[in-house]
CHARMM internal coordinates of N, CA and C (Angstrom, degrees):
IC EDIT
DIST 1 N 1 CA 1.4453
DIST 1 CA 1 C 1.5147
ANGL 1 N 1 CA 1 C 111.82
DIST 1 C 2 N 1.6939
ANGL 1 CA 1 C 2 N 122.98
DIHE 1 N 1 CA 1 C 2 N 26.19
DIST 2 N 2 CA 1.2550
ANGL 1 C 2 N 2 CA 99.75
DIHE 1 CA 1 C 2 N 2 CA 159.08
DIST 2 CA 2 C 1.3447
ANGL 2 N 2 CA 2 C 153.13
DIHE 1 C 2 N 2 CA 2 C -57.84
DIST 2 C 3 N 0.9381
ANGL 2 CA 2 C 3 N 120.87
DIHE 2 N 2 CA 2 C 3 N 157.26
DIST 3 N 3 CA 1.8901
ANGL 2 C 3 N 3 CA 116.10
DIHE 2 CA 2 C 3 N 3 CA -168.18
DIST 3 CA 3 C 1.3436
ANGL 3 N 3 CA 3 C 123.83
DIHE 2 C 3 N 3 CA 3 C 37.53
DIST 3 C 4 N 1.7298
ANGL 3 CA 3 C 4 N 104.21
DIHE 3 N 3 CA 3 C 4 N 27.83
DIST 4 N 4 CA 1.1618
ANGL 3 C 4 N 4 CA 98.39
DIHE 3 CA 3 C 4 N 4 CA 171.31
DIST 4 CA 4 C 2.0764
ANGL 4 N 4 CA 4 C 106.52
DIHE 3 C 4 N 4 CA 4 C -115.68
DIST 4 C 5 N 1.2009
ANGL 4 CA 4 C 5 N 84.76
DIHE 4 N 4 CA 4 C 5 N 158.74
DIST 5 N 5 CA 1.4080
ANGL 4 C 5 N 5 CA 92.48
DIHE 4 CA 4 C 5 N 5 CA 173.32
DIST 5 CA 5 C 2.0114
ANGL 5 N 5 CA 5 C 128.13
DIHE 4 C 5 N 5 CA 5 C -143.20
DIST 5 C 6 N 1.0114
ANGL 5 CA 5 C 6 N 139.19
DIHE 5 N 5 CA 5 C 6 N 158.26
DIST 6 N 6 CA 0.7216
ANGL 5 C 6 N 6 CA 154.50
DIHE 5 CA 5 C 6 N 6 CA -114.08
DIST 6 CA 6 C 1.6099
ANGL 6 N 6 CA 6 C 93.28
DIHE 5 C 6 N 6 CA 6 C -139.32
DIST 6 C 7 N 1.7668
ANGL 6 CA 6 C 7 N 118.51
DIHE 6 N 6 CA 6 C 7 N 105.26
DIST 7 N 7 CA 1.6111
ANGL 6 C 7 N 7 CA 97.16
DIHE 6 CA 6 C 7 N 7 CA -174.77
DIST 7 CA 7 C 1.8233
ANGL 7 N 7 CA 7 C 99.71
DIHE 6 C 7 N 7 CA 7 C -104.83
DIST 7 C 8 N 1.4021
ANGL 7 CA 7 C 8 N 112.28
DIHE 7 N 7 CA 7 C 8 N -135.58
DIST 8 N 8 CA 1.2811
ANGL 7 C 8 N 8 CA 117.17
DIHE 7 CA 7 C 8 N 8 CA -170.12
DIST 8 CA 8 C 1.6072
ANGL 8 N 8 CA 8 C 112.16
DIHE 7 C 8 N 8 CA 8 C -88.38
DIST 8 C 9 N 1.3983
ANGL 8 CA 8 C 9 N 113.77
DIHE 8 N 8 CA 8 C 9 N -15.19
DIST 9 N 9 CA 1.7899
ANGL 8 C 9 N 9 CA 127.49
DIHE 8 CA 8 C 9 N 9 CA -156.46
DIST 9 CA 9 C 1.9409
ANGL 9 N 9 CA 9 C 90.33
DIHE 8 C 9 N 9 CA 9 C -94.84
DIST 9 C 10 N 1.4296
ANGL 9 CA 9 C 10 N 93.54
DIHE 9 N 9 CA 9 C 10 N -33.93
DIST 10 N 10 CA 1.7357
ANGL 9 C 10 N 10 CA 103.55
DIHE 9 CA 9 C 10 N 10 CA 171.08
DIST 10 CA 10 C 1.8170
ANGL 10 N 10 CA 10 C 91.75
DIHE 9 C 10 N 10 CA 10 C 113.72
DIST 10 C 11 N 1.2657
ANGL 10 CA 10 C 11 N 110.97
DIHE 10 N 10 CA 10 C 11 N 7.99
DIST 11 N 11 CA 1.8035
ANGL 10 C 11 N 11 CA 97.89
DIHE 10 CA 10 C 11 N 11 CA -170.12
DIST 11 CA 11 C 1.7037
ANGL 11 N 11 CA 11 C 96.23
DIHE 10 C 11 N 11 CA 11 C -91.99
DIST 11 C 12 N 1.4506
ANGL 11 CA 11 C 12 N 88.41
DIHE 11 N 11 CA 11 C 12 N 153.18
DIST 12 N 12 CA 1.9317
ANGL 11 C 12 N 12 CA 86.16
DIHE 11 CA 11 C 12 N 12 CA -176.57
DIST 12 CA 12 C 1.3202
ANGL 12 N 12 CA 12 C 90.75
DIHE 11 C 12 N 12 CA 12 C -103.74
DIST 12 C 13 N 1.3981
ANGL 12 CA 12 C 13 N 79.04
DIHE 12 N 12 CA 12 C 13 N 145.46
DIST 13 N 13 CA 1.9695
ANGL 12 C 13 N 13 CA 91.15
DIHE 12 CA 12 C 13 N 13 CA -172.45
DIST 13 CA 13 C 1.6664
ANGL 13 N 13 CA 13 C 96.47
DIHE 12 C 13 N 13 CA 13 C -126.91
DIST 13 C 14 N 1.5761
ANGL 13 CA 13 C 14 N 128.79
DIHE 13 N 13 CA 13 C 14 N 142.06
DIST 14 N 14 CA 1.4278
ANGL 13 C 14 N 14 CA 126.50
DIHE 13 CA 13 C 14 N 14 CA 163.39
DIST 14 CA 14 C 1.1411
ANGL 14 N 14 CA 14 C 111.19
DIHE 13 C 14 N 14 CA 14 C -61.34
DIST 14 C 15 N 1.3235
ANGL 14 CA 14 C 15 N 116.12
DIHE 14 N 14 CA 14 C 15 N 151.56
DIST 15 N 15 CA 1.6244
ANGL 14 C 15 N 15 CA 129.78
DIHE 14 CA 14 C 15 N 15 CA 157.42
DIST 15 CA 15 C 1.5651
ANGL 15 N 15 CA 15 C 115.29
DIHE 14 C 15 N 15 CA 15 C -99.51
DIST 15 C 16 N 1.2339
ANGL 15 CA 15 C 16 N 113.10
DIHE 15 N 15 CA 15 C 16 N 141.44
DIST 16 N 16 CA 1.0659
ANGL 15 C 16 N 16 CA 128.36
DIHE 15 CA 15 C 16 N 16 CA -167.74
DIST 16 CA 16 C 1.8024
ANGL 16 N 16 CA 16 C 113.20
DIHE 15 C 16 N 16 CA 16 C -67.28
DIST 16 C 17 N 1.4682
ANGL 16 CA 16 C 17 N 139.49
DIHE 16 N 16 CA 16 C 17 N 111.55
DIST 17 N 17 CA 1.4324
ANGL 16 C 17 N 17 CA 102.79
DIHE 16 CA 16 C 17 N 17 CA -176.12
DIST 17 CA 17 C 1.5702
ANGL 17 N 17 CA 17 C 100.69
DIHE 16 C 17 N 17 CA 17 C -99.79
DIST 17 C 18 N 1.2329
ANGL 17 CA 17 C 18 N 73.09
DIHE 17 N 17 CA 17 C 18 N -178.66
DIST 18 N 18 CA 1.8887
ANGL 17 C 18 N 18 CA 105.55
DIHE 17 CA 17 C 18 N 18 CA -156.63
DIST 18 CA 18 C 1.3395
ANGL 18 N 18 CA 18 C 80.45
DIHE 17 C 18 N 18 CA 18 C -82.91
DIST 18 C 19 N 1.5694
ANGL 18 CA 18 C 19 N 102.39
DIHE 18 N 18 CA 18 C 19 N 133.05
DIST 19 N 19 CA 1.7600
ANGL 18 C 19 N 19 CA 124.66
DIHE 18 CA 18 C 19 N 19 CA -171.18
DIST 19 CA 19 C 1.6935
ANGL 19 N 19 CA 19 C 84.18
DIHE 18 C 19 N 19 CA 19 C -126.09
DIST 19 C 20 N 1.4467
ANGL 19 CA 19 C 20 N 140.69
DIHE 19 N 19 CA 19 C 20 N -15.01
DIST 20 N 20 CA 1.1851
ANGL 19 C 20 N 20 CA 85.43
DIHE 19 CA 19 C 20 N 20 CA -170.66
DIST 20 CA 20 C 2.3194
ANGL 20 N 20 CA 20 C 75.11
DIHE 19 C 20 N 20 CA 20 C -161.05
DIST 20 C 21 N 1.4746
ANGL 20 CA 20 C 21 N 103.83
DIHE 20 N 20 CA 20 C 21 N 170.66
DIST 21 N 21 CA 1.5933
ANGL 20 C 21 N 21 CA 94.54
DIHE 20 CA 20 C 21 N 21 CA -173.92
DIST 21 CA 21 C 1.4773
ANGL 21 N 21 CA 21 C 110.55
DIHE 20 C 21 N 21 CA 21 C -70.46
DIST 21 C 22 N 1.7198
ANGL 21 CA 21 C 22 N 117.40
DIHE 21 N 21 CA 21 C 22 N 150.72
DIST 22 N 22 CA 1.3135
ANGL 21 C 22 N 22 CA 117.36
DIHE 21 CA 21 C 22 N 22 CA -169.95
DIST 22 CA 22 C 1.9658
ANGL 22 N 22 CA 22 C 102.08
DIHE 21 C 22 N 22 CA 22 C -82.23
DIST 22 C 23 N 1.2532
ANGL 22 CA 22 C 23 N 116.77
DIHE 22 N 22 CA 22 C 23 N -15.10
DIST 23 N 23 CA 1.3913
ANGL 22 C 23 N 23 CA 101.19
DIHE 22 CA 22 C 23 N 23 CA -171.04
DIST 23 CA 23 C 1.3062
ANGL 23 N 23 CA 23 C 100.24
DIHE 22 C 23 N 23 CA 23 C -102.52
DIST 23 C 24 N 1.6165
ANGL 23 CA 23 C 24 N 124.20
DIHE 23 N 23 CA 23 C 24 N -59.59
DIST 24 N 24 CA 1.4068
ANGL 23 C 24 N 24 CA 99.01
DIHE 23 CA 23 C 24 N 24 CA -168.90
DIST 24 CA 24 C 1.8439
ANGL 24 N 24 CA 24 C 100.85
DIHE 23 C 24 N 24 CA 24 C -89.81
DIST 24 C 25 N 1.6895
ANGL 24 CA 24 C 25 N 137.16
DIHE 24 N 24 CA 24 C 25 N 0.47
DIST 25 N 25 CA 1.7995
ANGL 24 C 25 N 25 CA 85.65
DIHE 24 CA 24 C 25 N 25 CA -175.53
DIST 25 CA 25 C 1.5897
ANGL 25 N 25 CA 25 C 101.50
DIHE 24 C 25 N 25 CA 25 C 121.72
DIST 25 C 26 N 1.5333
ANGL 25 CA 25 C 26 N 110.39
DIHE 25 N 25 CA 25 C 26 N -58.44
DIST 26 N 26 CA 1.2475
ANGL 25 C 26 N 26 CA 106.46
DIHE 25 CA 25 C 26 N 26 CA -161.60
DIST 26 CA 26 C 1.9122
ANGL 26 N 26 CA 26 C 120.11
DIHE 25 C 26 N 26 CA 26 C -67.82
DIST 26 C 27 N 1.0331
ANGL 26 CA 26 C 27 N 113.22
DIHE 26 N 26 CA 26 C 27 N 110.57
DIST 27 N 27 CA 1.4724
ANGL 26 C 27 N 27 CA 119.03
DIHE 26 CA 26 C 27 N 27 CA 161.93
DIST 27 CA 27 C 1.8638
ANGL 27 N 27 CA 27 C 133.84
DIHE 26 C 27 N 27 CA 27 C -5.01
DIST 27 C 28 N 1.3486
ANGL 27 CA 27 C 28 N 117.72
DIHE 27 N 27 CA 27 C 28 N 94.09
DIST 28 N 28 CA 1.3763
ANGL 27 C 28 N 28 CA 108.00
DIHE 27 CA 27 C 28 N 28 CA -146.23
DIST 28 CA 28 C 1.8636
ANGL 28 N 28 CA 28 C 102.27
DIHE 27 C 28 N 28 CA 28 C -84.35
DIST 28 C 29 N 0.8679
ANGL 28 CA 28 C 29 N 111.99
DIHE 28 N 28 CA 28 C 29 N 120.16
DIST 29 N 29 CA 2.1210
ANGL 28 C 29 N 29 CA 107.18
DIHE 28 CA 28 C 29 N 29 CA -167.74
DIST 29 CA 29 C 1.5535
ANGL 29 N 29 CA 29 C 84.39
DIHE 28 C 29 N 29 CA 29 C -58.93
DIST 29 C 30 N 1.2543
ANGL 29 CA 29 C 30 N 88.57
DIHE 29 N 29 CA 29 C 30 N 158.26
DIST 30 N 30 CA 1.9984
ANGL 29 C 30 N 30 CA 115.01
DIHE 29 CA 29 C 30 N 30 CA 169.82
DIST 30 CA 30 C 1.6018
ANGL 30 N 30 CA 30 C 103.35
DIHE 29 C 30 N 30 CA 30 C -47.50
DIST 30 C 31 N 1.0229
ANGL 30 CA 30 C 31 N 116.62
DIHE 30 N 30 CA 30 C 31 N -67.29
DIST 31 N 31 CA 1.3852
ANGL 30 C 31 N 31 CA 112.56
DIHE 30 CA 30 C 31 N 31 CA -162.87
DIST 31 CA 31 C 2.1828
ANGL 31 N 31 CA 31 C 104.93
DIHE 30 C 31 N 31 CA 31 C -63.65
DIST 31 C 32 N 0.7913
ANGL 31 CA 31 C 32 N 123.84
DIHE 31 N 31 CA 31 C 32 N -41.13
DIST 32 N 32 CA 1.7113
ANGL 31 C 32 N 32 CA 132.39
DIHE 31 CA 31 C 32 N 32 CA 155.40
DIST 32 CA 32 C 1.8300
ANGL 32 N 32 CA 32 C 100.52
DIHE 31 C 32 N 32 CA 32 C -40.10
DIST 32 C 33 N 1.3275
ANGL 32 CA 32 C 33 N 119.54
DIHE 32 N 32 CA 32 C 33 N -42.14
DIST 33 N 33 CA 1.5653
ANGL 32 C 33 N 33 CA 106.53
DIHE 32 CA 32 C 33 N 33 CA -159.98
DIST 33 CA 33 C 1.7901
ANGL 33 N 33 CA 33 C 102.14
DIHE 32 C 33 N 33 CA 33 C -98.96
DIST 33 C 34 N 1.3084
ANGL 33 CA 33 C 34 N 99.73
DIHE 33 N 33 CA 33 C 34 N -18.09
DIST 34 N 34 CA 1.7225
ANGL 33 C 34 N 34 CA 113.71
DIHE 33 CA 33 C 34 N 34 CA 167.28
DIST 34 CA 34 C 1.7795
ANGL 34 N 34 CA 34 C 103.99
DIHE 33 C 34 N 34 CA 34 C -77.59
DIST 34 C 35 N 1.3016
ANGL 34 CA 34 C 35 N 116.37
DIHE 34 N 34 CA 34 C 35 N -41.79
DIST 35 N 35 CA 1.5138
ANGL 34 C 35 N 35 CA 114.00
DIHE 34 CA 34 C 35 N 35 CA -170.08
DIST 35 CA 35 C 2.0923
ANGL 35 N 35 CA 35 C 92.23
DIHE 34 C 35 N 35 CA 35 C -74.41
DIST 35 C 36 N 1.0235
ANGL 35 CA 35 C 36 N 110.93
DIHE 35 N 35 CA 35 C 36 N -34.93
DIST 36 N 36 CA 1.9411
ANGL 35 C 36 N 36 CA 115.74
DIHE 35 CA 35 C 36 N 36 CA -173.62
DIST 36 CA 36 C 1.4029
ANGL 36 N 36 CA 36 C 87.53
DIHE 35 C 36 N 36 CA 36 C -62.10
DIST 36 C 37 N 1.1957
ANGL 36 CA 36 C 37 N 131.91
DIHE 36 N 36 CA 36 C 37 N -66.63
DIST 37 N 37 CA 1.8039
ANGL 36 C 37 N 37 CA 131.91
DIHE 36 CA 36 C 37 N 37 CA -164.63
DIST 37 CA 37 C 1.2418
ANGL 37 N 37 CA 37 C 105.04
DIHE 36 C 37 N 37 CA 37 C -34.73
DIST 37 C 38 N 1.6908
ANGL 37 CA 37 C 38 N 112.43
DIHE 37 N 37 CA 37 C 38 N -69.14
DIST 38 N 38 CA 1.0367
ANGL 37 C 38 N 38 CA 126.58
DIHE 37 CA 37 C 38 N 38 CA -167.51
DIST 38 CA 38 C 1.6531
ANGL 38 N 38 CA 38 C 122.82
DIHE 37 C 38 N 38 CA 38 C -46.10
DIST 38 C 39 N 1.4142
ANGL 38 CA 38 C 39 N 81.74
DIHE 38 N 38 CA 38 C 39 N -51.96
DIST 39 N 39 CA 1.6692
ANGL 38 C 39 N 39 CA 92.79
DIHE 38 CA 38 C 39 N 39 CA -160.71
DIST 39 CA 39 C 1.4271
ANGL 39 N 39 CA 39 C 107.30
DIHE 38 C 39 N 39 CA 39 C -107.91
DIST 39 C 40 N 1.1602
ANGL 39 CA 39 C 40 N 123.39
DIHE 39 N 39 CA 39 C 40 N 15.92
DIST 40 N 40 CA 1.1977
ANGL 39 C 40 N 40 CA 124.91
DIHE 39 CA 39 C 40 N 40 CA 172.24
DIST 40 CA 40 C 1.6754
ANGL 40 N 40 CA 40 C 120.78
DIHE 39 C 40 N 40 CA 40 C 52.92
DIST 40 C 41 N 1.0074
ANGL 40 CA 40 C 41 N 119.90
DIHE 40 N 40 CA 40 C 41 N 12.62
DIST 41 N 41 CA 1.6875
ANGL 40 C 41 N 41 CA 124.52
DIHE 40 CA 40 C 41 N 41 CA -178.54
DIST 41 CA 41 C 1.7404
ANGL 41 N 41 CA 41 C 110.14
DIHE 40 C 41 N 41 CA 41 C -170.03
DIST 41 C 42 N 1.3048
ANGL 41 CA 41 C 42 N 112.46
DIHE 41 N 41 CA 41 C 42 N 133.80
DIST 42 N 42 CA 1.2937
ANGL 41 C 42 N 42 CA 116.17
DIHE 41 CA 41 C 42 N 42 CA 169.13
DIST 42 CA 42 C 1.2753
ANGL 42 N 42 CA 42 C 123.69
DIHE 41 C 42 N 42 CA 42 C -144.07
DIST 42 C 43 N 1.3306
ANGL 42 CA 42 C 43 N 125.44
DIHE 42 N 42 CA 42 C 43 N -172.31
DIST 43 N 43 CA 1.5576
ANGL 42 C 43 N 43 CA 120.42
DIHE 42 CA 42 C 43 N 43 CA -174.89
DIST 43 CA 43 C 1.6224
ANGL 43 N 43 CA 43 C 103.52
DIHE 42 C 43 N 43 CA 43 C -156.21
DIST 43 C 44 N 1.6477
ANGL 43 CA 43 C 44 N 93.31
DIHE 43 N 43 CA 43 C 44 N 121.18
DIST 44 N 44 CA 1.2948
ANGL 43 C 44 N 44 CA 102.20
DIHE 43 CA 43 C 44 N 44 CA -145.19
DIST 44 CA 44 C 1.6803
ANGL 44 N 44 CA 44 C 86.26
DIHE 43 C 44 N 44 CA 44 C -86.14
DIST 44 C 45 N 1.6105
ANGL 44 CA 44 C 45 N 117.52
DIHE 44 N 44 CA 44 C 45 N 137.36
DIST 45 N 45 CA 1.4364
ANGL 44 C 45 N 45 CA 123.75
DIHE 44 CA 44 C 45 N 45 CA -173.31
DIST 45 CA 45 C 1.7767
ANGL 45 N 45 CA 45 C 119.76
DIHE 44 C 45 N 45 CA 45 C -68.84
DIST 45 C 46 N 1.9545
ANGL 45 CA 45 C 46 N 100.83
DIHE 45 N 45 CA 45 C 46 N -5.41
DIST 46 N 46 CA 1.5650
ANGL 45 C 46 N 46 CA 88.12
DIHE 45 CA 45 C 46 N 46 CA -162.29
DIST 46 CA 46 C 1.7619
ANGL 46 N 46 CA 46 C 83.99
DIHE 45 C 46 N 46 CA 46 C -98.81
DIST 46 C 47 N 1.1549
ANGL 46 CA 46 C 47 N 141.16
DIHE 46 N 46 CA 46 C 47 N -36.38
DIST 47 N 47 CA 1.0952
ANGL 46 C 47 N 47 CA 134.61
DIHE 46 CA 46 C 47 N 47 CA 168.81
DIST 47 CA 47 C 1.4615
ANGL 47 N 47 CA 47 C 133.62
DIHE 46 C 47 N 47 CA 47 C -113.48
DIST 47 C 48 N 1.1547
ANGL 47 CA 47 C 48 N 125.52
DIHE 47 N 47 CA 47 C 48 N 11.22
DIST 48 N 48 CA 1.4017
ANGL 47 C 48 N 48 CA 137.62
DIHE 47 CA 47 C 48 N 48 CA 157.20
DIST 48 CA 48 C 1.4216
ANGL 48 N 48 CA 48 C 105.53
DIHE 47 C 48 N 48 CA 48 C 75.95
DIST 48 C 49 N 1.0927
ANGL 48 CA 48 C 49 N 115.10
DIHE 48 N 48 CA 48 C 49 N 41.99
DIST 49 N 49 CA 1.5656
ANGL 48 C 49 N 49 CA 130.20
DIHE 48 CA 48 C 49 N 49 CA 165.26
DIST 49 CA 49 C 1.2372
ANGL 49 N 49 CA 49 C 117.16
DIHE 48 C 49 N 49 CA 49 C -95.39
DIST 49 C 50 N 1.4843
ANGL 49 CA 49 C 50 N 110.73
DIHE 49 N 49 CA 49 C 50 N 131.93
DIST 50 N 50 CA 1.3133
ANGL 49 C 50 N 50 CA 122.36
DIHE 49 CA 49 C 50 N 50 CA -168.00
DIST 50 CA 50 C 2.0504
ANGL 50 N 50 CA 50 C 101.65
DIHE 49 C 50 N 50 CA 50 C -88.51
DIST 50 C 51 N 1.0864
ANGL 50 CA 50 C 51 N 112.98
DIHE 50 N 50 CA 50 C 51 N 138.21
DIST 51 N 51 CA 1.3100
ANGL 50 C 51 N 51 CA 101.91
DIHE 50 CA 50 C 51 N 51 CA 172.76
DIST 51 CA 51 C 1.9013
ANGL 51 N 51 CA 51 C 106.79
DIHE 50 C 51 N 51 CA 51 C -133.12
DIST 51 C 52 N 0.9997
ANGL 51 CA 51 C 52 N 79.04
DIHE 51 N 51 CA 51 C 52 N 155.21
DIST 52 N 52 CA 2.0162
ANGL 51 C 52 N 52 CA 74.01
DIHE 51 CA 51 C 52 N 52 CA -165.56
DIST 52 CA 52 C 2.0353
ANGL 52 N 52 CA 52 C 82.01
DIHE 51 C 52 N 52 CA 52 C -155.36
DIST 52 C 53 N 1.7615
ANGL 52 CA 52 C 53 N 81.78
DIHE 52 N 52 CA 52 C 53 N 128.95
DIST 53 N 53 CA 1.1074
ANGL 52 C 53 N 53 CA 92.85
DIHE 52 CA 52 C 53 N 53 CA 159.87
DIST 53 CA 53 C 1.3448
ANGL 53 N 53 CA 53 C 119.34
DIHE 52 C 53 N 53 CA 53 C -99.19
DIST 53 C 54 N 1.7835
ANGL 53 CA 53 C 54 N 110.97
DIHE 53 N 53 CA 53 C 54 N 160.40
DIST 54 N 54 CA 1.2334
ANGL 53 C 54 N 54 CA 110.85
DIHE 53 CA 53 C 54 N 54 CA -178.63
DIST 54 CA 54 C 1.4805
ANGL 54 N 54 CA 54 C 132.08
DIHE 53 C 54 N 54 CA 54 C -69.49
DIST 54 C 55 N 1.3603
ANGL 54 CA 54 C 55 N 113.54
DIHE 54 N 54 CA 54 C 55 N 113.52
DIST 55 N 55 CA 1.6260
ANGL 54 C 55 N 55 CA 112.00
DIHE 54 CA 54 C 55 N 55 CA -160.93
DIST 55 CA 55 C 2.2252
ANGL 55 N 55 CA 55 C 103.09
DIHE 54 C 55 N 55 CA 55 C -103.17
DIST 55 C 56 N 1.0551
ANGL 55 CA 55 C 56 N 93.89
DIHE 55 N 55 CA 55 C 56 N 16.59
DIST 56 N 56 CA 1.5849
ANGL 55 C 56 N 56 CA 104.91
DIHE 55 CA 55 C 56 N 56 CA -175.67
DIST 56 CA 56 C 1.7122
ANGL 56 N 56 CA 56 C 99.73
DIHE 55 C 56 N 56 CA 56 C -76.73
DIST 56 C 57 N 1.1902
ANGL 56 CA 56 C 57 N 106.73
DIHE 56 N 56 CA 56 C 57 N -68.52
DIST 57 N 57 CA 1.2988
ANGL 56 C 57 N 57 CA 128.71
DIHE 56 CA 56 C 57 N 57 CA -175.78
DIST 57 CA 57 C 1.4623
ANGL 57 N 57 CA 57 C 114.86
DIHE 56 C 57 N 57 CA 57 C -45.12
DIST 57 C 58 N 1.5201
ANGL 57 CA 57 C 58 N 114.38
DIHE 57 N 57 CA 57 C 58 N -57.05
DIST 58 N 58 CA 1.1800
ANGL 57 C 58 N 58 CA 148.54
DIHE 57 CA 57 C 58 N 58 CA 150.00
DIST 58 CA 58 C 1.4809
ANGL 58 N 58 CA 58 C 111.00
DIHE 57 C 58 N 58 CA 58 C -9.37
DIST 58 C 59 N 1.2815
ANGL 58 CA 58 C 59 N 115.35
DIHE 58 N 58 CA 58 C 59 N -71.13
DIST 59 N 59 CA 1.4904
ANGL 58 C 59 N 59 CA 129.77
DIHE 58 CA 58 C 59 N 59 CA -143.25
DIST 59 CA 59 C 1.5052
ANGL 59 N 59 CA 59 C 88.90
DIHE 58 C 59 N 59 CA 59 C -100.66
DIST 59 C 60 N 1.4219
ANGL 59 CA 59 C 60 N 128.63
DIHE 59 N 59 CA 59 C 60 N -33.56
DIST 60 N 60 CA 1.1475
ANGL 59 C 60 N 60 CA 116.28
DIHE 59 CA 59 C 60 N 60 CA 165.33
DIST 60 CA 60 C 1.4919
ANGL 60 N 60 CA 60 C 145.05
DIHE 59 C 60 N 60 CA 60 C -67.72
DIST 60 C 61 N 1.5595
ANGL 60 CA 60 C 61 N 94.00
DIHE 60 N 60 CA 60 C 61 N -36.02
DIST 61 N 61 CA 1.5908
ANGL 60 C 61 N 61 CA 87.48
DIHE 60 CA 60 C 61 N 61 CA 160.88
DIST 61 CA 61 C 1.0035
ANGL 61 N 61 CA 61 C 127.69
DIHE 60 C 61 N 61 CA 61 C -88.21
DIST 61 C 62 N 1.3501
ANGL 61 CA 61 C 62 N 132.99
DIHE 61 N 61 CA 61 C 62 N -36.20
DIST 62 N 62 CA 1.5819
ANGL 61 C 62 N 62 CA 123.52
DIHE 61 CA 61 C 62 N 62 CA 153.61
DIST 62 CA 62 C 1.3925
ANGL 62 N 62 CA 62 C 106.85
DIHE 61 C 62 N 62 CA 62 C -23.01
DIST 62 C 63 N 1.7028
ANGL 62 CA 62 C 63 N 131.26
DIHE 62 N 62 CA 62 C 63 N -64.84
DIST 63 N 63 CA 1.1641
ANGL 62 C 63 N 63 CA 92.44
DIHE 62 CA 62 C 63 N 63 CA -168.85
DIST 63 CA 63 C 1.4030
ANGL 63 N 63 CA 63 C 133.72
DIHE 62 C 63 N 63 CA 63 C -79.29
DIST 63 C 64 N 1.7196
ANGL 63 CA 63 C 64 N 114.91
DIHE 63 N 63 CA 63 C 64 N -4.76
DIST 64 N 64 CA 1.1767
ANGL 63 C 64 N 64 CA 115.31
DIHE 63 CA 63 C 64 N 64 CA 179.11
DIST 64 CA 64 C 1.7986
ANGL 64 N 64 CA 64 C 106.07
DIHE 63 C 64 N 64 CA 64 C -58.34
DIST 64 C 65 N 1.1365
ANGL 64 CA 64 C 65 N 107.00
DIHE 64 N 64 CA 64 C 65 N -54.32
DIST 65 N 65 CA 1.4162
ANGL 64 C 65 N 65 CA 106.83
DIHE 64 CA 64 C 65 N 65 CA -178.08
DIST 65 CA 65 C 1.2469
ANGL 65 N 65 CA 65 C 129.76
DIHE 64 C 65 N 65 CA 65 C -63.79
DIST 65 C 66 N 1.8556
ANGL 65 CA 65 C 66 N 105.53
DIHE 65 N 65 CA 65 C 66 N -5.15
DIST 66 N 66 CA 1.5610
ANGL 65 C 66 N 66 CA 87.57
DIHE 65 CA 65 C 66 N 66 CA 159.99
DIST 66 CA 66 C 1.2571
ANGL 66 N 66 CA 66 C 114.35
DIHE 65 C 66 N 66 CA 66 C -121.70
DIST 66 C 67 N 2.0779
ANGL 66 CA 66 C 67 N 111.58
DIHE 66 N 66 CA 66 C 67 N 14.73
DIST 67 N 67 CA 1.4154
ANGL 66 C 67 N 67 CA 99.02
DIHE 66 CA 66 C 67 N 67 CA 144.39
DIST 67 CA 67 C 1.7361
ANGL 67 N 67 CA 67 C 129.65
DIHE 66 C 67 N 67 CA 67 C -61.88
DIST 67 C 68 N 1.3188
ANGL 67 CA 67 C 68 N 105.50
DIHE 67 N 67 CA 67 C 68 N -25.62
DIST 68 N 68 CA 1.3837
ANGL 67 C 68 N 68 CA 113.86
DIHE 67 CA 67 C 68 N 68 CA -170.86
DIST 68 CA 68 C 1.1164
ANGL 68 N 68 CA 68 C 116.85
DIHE 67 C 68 N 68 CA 68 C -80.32
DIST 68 C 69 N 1.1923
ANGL 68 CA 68 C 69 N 130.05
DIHE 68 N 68 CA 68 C 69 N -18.36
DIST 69 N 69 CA 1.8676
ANGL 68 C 69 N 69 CA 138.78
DIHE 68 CA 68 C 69 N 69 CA 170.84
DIST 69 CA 69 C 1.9730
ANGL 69 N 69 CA 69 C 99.09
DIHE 68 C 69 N 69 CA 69 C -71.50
END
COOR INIT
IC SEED 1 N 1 CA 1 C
IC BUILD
């Protein structure tokens, strides 16, 4: 179930990942957008921006859905 998520209708829809940094622009290499999946936060080397995806959302519906199984 990566990049997928779970909206209000109940259909799981993908999320788009982040290909490239949100402040300055610069292009994120494959292995940077595999290390973001994983780890949920990175710091992009051309401007030292931290980027963190949202793991709130995340952690909650996963577990709703595997309260419900």
């Amino acid at each position: 179930m990566d990049n997928e998520k779970t909206n209000q209708t109940g259909r799981v829809s993908k999320t788009q990942p982040v290909s490239s940094c949100p402040h300055c622009g610069v292009k994120l290499s494959s292995w940077e957008q595999v290390l973001l999946n994983v780890d949920r936060a990175l710091m992009c080397k051309h401007c030292w921006y931290k980027i963190i995806l949202d793991v709130g959302k995340d952690l909650e519906s996963e577990s709703n859905l595997s309260e419900e199984k």
